[in-house]
Structures are given as structure tokens and as C-alpha cells.
CHARMM-style PDB file with segment names, atoms N, HN, CA, C and O in Angstrom:
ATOM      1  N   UNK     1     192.421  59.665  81.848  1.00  0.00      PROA
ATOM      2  CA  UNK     1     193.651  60.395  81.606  1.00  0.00      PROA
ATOM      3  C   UNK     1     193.385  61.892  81.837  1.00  0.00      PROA
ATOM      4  O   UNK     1     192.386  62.423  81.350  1.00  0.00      PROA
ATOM      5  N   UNK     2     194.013  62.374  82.361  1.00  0.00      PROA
ATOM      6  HN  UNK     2     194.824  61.943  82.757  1.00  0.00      PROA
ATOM      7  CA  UNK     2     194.381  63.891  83.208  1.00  0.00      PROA
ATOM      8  C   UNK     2     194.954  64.764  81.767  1.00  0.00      PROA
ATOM      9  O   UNK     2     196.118  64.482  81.482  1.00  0.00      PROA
ATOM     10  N   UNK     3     194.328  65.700  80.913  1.00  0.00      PROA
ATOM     11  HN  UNK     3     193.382  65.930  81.144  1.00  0.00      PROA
ATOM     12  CA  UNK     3     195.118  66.370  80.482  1.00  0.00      PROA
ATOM     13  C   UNK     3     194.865  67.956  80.360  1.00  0.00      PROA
ATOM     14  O   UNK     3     193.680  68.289  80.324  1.00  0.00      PROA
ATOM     15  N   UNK     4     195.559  68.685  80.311  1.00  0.00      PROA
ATOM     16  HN  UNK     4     196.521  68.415  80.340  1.00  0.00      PROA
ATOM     17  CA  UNK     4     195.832  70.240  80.570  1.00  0.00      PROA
ATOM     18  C   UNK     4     195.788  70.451  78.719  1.00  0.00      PROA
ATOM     19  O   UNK     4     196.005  69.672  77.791  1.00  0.00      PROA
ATOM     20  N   UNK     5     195.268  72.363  78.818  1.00  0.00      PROA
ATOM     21  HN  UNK     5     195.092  72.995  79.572  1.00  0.00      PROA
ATOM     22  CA  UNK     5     195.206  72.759  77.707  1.00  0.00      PROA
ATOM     23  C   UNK     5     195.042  74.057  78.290  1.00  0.00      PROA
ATOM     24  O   UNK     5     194.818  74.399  79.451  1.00  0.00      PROA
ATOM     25  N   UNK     6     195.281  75.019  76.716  1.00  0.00      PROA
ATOM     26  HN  UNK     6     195.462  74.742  75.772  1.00  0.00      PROA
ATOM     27  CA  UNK     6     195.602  76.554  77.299  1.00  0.00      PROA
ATOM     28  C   UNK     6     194.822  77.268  76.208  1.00  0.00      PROA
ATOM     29  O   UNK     6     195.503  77.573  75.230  1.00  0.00      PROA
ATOM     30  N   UNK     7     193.762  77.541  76.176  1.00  0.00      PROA
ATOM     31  HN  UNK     7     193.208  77.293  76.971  1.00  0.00      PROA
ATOM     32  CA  UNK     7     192.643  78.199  74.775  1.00  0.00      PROA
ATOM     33  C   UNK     7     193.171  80.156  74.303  1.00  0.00      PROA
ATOM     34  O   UNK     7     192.616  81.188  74.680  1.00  0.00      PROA
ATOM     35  N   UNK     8     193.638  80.094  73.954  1.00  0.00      PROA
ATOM     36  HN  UNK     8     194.088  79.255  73.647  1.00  0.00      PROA
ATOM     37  CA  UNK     8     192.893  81.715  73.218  1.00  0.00      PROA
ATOM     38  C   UNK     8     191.591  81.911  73.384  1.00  0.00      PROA
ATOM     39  O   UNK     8     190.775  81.488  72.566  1.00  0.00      PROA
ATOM     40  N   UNK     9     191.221  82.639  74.567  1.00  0.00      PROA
ATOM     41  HN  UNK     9     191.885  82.983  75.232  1.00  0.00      PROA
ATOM     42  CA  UNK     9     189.767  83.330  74.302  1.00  0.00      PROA
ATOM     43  C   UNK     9     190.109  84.984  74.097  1.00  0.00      PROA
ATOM     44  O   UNK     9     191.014  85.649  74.602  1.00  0.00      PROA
ATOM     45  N   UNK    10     189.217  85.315  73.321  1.00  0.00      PROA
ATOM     46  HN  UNK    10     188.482  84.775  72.911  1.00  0.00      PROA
ATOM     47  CA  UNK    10     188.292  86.715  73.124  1.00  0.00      PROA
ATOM     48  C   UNK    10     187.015  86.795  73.578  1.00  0.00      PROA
ATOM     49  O   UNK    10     186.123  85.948  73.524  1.00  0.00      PROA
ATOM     50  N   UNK    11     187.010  88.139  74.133  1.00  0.00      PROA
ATOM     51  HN  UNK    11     187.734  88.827  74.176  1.00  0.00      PROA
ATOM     52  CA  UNK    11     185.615  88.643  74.509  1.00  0.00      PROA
ATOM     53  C   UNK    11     185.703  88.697  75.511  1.00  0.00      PROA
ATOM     54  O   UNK    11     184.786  89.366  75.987  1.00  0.00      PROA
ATOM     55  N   UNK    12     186.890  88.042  76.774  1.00  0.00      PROA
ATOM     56  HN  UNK    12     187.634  87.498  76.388  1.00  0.00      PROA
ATOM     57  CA  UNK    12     187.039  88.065  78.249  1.00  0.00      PROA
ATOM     58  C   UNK    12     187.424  89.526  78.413  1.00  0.00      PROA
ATOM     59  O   UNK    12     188.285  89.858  77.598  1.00  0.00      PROA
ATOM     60  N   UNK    13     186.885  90.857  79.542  1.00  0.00      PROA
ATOM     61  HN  UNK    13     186.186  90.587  80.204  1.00  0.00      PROA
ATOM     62  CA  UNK    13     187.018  92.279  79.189  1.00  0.00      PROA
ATOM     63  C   UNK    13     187.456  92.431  80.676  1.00  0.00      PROA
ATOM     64  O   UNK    13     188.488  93.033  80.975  1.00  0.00      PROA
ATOM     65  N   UNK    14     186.605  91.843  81.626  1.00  0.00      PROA
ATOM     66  HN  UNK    14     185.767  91.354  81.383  1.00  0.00      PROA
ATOM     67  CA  UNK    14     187.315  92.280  83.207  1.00  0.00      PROA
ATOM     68  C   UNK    14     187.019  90.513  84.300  1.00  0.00      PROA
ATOM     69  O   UNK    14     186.735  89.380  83.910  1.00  0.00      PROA
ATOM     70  N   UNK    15     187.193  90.909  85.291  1.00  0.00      PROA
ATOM     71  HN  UNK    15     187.424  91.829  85.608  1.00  0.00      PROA
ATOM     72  CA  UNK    15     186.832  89.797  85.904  1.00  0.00      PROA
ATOM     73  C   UNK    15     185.913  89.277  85.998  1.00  0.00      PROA
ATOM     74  O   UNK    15     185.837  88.085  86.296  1.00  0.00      PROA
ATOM     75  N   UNK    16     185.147  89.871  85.816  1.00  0.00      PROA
ATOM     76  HN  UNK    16     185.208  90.840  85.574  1.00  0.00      PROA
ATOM     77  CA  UNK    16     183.532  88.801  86.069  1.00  0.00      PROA
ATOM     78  C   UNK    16     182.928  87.825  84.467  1.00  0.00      PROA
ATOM     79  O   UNK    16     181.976  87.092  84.200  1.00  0.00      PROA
ATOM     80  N   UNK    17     184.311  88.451  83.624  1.00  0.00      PROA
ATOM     81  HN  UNK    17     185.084  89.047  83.841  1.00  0.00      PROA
ATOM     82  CA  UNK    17     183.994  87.889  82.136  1.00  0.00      PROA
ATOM     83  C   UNK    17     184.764  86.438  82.970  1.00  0.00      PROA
ATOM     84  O   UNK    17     184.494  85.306  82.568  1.00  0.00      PROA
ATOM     85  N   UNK    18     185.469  86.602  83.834  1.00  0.00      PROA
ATOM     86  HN  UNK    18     185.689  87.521  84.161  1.00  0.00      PROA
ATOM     87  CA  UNK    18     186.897  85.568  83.687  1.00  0.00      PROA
ATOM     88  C   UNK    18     185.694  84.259  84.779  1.00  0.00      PROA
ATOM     89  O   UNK    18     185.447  83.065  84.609  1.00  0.00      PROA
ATOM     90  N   UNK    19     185.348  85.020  85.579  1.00  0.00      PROA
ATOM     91  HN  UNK    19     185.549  85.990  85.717  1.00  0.00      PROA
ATOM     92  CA  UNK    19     184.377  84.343  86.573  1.00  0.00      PROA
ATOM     93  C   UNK    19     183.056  83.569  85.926  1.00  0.00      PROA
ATOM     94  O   UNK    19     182.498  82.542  86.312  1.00  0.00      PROA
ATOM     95  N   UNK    20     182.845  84.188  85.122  1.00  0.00      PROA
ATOM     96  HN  UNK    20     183.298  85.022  84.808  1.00  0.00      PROA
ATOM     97  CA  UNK    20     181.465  83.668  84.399  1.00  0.00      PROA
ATOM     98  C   UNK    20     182.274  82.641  83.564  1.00  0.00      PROA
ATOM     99  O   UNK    20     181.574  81.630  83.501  1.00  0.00      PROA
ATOM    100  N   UNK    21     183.367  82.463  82.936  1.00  0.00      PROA
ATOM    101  HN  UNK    21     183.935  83.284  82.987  1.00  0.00      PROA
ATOM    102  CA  UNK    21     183.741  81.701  82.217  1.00  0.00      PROA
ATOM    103  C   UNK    21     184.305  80.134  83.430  1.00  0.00      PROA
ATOM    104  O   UNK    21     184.075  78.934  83.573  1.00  0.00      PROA
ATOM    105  N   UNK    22     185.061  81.144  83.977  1.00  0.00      PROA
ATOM    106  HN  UNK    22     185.248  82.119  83.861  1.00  0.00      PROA
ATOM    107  CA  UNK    22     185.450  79.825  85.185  1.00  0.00      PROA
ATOM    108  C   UNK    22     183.924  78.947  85.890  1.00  0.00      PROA
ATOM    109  O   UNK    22     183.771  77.726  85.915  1.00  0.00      PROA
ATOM    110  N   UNK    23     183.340  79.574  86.199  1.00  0.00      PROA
ATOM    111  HN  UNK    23     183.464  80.566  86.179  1.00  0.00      PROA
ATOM    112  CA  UNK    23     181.670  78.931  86.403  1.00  0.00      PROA
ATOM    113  C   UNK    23     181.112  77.983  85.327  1.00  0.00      PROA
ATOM    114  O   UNK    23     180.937  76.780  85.522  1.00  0.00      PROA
ATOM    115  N   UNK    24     180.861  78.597  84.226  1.00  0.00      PROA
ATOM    116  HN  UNK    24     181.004  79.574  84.068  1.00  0.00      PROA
ATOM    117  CA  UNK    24     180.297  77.393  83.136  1.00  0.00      PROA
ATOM    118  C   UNK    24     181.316  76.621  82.900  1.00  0.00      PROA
ATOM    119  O   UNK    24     181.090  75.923  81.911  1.00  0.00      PROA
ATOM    120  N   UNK    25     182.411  76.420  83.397  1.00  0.00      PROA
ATOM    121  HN  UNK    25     182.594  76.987  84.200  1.00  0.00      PROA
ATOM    122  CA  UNK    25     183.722  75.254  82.897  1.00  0.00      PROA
ATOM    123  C   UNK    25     183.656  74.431  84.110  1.00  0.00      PROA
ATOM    124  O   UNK    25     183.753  73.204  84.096  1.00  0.00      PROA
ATOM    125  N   UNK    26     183.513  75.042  85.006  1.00  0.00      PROA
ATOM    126  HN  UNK    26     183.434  76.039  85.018  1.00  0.00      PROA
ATOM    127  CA  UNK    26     183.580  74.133  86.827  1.00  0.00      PROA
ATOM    128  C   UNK    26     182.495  73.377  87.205  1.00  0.00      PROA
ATOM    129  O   UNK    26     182.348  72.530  88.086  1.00  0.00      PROA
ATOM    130  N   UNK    27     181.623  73.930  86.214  1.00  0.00      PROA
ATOM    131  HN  UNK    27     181.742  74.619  85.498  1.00  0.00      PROA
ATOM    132  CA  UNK    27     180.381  73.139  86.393  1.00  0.00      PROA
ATOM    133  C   UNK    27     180.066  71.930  85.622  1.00  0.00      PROA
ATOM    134  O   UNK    27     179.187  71.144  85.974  1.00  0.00      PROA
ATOM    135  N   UNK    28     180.951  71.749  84.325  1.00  0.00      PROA
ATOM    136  HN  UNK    28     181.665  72.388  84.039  1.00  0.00      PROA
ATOM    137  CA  UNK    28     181.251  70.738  83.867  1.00  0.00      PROA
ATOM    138  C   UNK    28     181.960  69.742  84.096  1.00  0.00      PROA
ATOM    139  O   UNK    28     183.164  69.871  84.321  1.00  0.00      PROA
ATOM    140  N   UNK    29     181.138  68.140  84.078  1.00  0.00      PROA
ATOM    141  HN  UNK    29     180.160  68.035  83.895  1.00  0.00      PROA
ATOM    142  CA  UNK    29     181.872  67.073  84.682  1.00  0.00      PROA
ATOM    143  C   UNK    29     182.597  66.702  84.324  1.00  0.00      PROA
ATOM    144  O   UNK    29     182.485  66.216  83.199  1.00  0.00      PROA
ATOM    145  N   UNK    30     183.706  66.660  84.920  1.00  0.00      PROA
ATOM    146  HN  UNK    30     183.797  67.055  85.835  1.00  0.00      PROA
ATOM    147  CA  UNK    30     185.124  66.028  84.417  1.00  0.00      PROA
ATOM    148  C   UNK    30     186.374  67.140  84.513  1.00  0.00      PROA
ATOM    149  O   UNK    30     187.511  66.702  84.338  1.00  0.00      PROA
ATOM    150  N   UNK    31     186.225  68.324  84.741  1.00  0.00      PROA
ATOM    151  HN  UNK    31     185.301  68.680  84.884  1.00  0.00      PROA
ATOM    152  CA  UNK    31     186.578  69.707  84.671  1.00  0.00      PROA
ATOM    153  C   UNK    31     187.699  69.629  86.421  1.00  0.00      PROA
ATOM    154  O   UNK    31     187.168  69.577  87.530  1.00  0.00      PROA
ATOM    155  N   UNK    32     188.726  69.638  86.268  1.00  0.00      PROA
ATOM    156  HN  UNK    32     189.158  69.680  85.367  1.00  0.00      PROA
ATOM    157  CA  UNK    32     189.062  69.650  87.522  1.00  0.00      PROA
ATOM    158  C   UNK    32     189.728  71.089  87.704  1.00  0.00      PROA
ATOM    159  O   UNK    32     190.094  71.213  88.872  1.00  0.00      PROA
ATOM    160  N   UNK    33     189.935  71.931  87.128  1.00  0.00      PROA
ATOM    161  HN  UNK    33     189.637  71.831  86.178  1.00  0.00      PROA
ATOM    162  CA  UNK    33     190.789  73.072  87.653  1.00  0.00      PROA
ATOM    163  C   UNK    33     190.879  73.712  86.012  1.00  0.00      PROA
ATOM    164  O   UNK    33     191.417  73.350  84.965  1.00  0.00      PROA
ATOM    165  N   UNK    34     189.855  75.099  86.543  1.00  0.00      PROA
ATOM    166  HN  UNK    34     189.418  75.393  87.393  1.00  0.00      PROA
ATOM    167  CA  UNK    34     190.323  76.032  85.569  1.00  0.00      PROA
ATOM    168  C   UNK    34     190.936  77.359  86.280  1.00  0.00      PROA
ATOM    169  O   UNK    34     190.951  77.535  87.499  1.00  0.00      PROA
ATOM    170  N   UNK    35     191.610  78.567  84.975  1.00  0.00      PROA
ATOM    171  HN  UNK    35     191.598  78.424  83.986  1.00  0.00      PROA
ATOM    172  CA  UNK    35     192.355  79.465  85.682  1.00  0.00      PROA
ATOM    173  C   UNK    35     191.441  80.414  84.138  1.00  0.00      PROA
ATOM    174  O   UNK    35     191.404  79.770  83.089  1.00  0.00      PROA
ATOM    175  N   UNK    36     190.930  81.539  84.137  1.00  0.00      PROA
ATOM    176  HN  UNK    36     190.960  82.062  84.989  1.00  0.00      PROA
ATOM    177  CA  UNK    36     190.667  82.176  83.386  1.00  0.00      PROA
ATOM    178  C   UNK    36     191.640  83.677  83.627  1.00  0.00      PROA
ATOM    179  O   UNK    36     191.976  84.108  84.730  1.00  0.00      PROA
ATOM    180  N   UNK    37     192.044  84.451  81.975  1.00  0.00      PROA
ATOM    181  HN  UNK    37     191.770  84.101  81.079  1.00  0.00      PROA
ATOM    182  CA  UNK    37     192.843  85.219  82.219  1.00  0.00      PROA
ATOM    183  C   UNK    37     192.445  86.264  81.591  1.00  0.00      PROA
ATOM    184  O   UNK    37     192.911  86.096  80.464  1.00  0.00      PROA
ATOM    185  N   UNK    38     191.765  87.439  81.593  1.00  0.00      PROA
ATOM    186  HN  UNK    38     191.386  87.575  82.508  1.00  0.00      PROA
ATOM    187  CA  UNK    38     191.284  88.455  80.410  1.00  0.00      PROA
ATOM    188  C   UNK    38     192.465  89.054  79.827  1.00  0.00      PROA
ATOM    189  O   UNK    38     192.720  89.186  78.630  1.00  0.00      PROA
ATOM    190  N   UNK    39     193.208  89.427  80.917  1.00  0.00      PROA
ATOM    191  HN  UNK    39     193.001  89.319  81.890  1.00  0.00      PROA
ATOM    192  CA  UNK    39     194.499  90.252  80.614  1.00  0.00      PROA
ATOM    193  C   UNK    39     195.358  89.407  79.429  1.00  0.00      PROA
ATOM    194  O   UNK    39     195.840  90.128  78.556  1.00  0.00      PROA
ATOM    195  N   UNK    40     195.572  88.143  79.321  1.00  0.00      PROA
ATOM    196  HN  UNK    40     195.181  87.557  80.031  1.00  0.00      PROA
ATOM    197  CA  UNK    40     196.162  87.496  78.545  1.00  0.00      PROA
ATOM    198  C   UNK    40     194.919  86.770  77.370  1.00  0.00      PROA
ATOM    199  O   UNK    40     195.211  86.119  76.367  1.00  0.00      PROA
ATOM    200  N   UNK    41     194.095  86.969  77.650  1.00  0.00      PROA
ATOM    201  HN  UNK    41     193.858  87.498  78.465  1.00  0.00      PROA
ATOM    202  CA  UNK    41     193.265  86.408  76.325  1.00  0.00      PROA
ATOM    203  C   UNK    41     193.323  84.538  76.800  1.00  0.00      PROA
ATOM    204  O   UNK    41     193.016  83.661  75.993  1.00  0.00      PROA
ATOM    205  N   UNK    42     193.649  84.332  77.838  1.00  0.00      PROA
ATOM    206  HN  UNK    42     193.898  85.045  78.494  1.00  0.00      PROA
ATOM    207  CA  UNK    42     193.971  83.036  77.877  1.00  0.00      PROA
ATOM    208  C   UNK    42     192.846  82.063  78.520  1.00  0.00      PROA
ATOM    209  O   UNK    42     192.295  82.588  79.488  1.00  0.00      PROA
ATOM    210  N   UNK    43     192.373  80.742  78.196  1.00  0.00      PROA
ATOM    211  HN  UNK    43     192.820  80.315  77.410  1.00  0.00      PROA
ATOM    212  CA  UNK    43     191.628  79.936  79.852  1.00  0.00      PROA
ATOM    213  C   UNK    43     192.236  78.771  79.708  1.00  0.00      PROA
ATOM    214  O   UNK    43     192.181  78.105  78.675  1.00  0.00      PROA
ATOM    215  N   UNK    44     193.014  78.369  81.003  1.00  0.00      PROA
ATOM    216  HN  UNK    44     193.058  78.910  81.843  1.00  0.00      PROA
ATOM    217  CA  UNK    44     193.639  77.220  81.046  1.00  0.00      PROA
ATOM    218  C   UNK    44     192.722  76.426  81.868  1.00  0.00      PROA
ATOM    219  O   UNK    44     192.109  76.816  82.862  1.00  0.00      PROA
ATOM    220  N   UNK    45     192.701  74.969  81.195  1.00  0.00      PROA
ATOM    221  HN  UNK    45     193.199  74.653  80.388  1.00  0.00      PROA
ATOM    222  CA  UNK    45     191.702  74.004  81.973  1.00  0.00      PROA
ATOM    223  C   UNK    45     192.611  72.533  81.863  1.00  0.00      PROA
ATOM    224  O   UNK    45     193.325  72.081  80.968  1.00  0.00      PROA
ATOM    225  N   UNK    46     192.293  72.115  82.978  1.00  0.00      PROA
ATOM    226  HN  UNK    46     191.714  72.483  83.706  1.00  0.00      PROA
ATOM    227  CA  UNK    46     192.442  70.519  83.552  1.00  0.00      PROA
ATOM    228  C   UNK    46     191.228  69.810  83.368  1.00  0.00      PROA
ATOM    229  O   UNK    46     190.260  70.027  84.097  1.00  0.00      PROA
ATOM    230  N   UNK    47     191.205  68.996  82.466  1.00  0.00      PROA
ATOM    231  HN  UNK    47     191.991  68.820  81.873  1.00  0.00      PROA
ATOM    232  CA  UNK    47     189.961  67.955  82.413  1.00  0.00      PROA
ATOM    233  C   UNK    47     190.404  66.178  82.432  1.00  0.00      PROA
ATOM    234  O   UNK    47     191.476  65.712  82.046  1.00  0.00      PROA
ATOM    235  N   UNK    48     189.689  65.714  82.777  1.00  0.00      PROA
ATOM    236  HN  UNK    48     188.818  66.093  83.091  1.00  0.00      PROA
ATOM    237  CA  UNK    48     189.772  64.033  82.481  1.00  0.00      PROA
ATOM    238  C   UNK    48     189.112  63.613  81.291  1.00  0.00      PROA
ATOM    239  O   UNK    48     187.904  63.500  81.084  1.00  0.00      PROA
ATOM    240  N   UNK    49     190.214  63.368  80.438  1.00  0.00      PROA
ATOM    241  HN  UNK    49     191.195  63.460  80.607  1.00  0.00      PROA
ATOM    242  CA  UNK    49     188.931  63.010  79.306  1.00  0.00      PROA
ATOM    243  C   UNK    49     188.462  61.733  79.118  1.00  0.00      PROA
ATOM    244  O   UNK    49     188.385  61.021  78.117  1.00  0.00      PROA
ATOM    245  N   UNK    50     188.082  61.535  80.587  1.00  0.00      PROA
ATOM    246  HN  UNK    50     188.145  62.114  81.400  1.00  0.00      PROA
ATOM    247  CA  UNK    50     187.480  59.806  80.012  1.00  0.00      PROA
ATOM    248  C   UNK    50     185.624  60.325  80.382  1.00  0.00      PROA
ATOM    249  O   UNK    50     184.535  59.790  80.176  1.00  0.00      PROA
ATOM    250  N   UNK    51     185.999  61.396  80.899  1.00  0.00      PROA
ATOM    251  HN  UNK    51     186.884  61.831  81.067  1.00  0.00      PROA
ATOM    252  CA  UNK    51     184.647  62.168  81.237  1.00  0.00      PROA
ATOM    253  C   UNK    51     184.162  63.319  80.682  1.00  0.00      PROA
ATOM    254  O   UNK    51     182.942  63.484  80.681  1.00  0.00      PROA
ATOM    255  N   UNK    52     185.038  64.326  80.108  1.00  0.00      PROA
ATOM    256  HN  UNK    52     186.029  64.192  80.109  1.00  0.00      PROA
ATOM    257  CA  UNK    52     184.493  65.355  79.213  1.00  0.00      PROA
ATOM    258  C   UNK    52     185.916  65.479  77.882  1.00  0.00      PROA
ATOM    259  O   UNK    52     186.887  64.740  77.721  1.00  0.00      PROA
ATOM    260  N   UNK    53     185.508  66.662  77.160  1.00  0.00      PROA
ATOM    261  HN  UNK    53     184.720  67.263  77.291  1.00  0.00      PROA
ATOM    262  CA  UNK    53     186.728  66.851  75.834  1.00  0.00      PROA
ATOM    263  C   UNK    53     186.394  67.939  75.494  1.00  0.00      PROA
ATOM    264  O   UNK    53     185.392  68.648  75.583  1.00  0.00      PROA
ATOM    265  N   UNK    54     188.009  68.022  74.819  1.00  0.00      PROA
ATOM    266  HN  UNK    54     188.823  67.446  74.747  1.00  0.00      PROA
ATOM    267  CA  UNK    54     187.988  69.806  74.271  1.00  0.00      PROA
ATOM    268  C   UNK    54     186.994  70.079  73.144  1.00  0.00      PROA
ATOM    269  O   UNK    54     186.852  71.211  72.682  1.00  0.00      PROA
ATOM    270  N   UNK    55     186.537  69.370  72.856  1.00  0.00      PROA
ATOM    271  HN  UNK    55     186.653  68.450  73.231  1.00  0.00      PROA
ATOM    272  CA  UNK    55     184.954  70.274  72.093  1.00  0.00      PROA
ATOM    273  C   UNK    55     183.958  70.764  73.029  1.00  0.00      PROA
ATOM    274  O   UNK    55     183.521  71.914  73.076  1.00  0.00      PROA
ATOM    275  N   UNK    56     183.631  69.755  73.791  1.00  0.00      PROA
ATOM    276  HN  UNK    56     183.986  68.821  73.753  1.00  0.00      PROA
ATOM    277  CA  UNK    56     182.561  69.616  74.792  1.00  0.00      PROA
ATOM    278  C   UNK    56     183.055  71.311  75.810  1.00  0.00      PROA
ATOM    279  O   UNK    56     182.191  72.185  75.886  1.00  0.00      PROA
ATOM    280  N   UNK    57     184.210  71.506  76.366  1.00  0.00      PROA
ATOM    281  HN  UNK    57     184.912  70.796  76.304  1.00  0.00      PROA
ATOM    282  CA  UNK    57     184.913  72.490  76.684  1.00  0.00      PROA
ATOM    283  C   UNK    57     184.823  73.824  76.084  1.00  0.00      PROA
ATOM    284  O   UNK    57     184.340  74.819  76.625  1.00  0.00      PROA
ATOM    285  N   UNK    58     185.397  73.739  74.773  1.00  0.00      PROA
ATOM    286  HN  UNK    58     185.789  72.931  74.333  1.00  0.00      PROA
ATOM    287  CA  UNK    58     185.203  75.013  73.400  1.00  0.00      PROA
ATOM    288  C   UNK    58     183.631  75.376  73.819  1.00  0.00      PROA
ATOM    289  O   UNK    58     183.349  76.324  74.552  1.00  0.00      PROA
ATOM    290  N   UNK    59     182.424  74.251  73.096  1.00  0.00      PROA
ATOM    291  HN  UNK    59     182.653  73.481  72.501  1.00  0.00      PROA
ATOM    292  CA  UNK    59     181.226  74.406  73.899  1.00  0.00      PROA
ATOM    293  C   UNK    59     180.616  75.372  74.428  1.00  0.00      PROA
ATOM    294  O   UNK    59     179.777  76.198  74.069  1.00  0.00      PROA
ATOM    295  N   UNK    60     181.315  75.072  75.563  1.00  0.00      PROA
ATOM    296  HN  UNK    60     181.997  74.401  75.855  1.00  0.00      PROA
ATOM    297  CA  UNK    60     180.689  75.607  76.766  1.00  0.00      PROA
ATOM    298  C   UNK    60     181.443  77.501  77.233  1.00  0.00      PROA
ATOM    299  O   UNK    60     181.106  78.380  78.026  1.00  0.00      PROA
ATOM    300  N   UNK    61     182.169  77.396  76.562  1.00  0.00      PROA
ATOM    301  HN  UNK    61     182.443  76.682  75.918  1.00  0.00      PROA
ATOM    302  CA  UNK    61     183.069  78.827  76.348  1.00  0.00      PROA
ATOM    303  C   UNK    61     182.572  79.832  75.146  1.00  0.00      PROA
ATOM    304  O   UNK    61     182.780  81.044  75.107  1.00  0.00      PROA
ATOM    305  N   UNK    62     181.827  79.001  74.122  1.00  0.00      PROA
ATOM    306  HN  UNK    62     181.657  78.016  74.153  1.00  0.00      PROA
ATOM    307  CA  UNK    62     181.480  79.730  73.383  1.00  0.00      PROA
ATOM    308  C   UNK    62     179.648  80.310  73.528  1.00  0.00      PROA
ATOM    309  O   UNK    62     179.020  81.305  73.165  1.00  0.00      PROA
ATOM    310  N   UNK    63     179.362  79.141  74.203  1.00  0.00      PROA
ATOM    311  HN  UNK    63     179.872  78.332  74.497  1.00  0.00      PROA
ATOM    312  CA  UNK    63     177.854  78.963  74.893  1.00  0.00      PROA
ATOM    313  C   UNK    63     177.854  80.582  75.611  1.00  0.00      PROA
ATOM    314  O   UNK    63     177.052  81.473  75.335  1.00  0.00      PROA
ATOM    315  N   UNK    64     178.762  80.646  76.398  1.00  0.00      PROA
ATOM    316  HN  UNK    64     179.414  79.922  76.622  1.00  0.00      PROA
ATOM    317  CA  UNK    64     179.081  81.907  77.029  1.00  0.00      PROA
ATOM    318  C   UNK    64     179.122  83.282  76.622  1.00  0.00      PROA
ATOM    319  O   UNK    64     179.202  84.254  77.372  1.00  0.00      PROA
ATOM    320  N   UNK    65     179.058  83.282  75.310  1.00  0.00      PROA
ATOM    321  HN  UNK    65     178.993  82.492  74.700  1.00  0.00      PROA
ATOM    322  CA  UNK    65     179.173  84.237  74.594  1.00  0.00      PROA
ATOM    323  C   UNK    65     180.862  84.441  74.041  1.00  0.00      PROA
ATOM    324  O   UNK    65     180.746  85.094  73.003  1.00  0.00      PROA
ATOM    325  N   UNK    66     181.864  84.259  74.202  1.00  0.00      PROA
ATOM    326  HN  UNK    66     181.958  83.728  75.045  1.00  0.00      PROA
ATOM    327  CA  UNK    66     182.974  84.537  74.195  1.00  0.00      PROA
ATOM    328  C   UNK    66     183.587  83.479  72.873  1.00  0.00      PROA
ATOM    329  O   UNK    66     182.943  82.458  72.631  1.00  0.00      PROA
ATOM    330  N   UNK    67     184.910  83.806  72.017  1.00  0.00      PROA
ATOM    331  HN  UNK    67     185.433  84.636  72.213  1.00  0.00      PROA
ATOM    332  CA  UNK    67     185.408  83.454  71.095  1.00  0.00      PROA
ATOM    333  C   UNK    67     186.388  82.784  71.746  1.00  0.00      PROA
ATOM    334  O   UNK    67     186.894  83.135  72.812  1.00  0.00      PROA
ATOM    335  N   UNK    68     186.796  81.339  70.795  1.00  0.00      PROA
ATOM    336  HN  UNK    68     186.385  81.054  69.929  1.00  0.00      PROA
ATOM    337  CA  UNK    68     187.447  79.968  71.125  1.00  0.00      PROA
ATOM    338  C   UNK    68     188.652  80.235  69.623  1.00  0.00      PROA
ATOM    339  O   UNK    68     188.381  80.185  68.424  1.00  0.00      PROA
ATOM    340  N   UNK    69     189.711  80.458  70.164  1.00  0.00      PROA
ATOM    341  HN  UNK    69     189.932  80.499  71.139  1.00  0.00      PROA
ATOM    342  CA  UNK    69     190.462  80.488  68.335  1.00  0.00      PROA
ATOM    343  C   UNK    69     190.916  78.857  68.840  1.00  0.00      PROA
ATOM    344  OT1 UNK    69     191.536  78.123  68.070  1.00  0.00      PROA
TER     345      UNK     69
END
């Protein structure tokens, strides 16, 4: 099953926060399409969760250094 989600992050400051975040999410299996946003505090991700989940996701965003509300 295909489902979409839209996180509150903090700590995203310019693009390469948004890039480094889109990288450790794209690199995760099951991850089909992320959009990272600093300007909005936002990272929207497409995952399959018969292959990854929004913890596993949170994770890997917080792994990053950056805050998951």
C-alpha cells in the first residue's frame, strides 16, 4: 500500500539541509518520492509500507540531525 505523509521538520535552514534530508530518505527502501521544504518547515514523503514506515522514516530524519514534531 502506497501512502503519502507531510512531517513538520525543524532544523532544515537552506537547501542543502533540504538535500541532505531528501538523500537519507531516497536512500531508504520503500521511499518512492520525497519533496523537502526549509522555507515551510515541511518533508513530504511517498512510501510503501509493506516495505518501510513512518518510524523507520522519523528515523532516518532525525538520524540527520534535524527535529520530527
Amino acid at each position: 500500500m502506497i501512502e503519502s505523509v507531510v512531517l513538520t521538520v525543524s532544523g532544515m535552514k537552506c537547501g542543502g539541509c533540504e538535500a541532505i534530508v531528501t538523500g537519507k530518505l531516497t536512500a531508504v527502501d520503500g521511499v518512492l518520492a520525497v519533496k523537502a521544504s526549509s522555507k515551510d518547515k515541511a518533508v513530504s514523503v511517498e512510501f510503501d509500507t509493506a516495505k518501510t514506515g513512518l518510524n523507520a522514516i522519523k528515523d532516518v530524519i532525525q538520524a540527520a540531525g534535524y527535529s520530527v514534531q
